[in-house]
C-alpha angles and dihedrals in degrees: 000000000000092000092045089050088051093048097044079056103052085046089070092076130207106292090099088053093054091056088045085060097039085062098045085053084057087043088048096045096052091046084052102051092035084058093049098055090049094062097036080065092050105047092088089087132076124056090007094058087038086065103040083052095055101048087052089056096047082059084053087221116138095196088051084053087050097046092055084053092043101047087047119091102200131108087240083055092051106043087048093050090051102048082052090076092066097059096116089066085060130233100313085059097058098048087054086050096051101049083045086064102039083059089051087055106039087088097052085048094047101041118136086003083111087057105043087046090046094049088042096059094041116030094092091045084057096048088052092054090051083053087049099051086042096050084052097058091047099059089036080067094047086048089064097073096245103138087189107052077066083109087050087048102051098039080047087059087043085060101050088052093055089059087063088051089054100052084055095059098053096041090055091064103042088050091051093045094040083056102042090051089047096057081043097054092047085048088057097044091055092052107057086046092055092043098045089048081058095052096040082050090053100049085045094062092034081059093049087058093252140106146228108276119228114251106249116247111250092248092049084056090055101041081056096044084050096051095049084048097056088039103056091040087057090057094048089051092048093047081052088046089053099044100053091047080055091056092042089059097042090055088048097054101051 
């Protein structure tokens, strides 16, 4: 009974396996483009939020901090401006905070990840058995002693090969997607951890009563570079100086 069932099954081809596939494509493709415009909201943060940051904490003003978290719209942004609210616990606090938030956040960075990697793993394995199923129809025909159904029975087999092809093609794009989000995520992820290093160091020097210091224009580098220079070659020129008047003294007094 079992085995008839089970051949009964495997007779009804691979047409239905190419429609199931067909559904998990759409399925792929909406995952795919629901995870790109999630990022393409996200990639406002980073660098530019690293320099908007800085130049708030040269001005030593905590609102104007908050303001650049607030107006900035990525994850990196409202994790940051969370953990703020814990600065009078000090810096230990916020980076508490902040890890507190990245793991908030972790499930809204890696949605629909499970399903793109799990239709990328299996999706070919679903279009062979499609091929499978479809091979066995096919010889299940030639079995029945019709020598002129042979053309039904090859372009059945035709068929059946065409579900592994299938399985192929949606399985290329969810493992490129699945690939892309991922370097994304981790990107992220570094980036609230670099971003958060740079406010914890902040409200450490605010509470040692001092302040960011302005990077020094490149001239002014070299201005100074030239000075100590200059300086340190005049000194050399006045030890000679001194030494030789030493010598000149000695001679005279022998």
């Amino acid at each position: 009974m079992l085995v008839d069932s089970l051949v009964r099954f495997a007779l009804l081809g691979s047409s239905w396996v190419l429609y199931l596939l067909l559904a998990l494509s759409v399925v792929s493709f909406a995952a795919t483009f629901e995870r790109w415009l999630f990022f393409r909201k996200n990639r406002v943060g980073g660098e530019g939020l690293r320099d908007q940051l800085r130049k708030a904490m040269r001005e030593d003003d905590e609102a104007a901090v908050r303001r650049v978290l607030a107006k900035n719209p990525s994850i990196e942004a409202s994790v940051l401006g969370e953990a703020l609210d814990f600065v009078d616990g000090g810096a230990r606090a916020v980076s508490d905070a902040i890890e507190s938030g990245v793991g908030r956040e972790r499930a809204q960075l890696e949605r629909s990840m499970t399903l793109l990697g799990t239709l990328g793993n299996n999706a070919p394995f679903v279009g062979l058995f499609g091929t499978v199923l479809g091979v066995i129809e096919a010889f299940a025909h030639l079995g029945g002693g019709d020598q002129s159904a042979m053309g039904s029975v090859m372009s059945g087999i035709a068929e059946a090969l065409v579900a592994t092809g299938v399985g192929i093609f949606v399985a290329i794009p969810a493992v490129v997607a699945f690939n892309v989000a991922q370097k994304k995520i981790g990107d992220i992820e570094n980036d609230v951890t670099a971003l958060g290093k740079l406010l914890t160091a902040w409200i450490e020097t605010r509470e040692r009563g001092r302040r960011v210091r302005d990077a020094a224009a490149p001239d002014v580098v070299k201005s100074e570079s030239k000075k100590a220079e200059a300086s340190t070659e005049r000194k050399k020129t006045e030890a000679r100086a001194a030494s030789s008047e030493r010598e000149l003294v000695a001679e005279g007094a022998e």
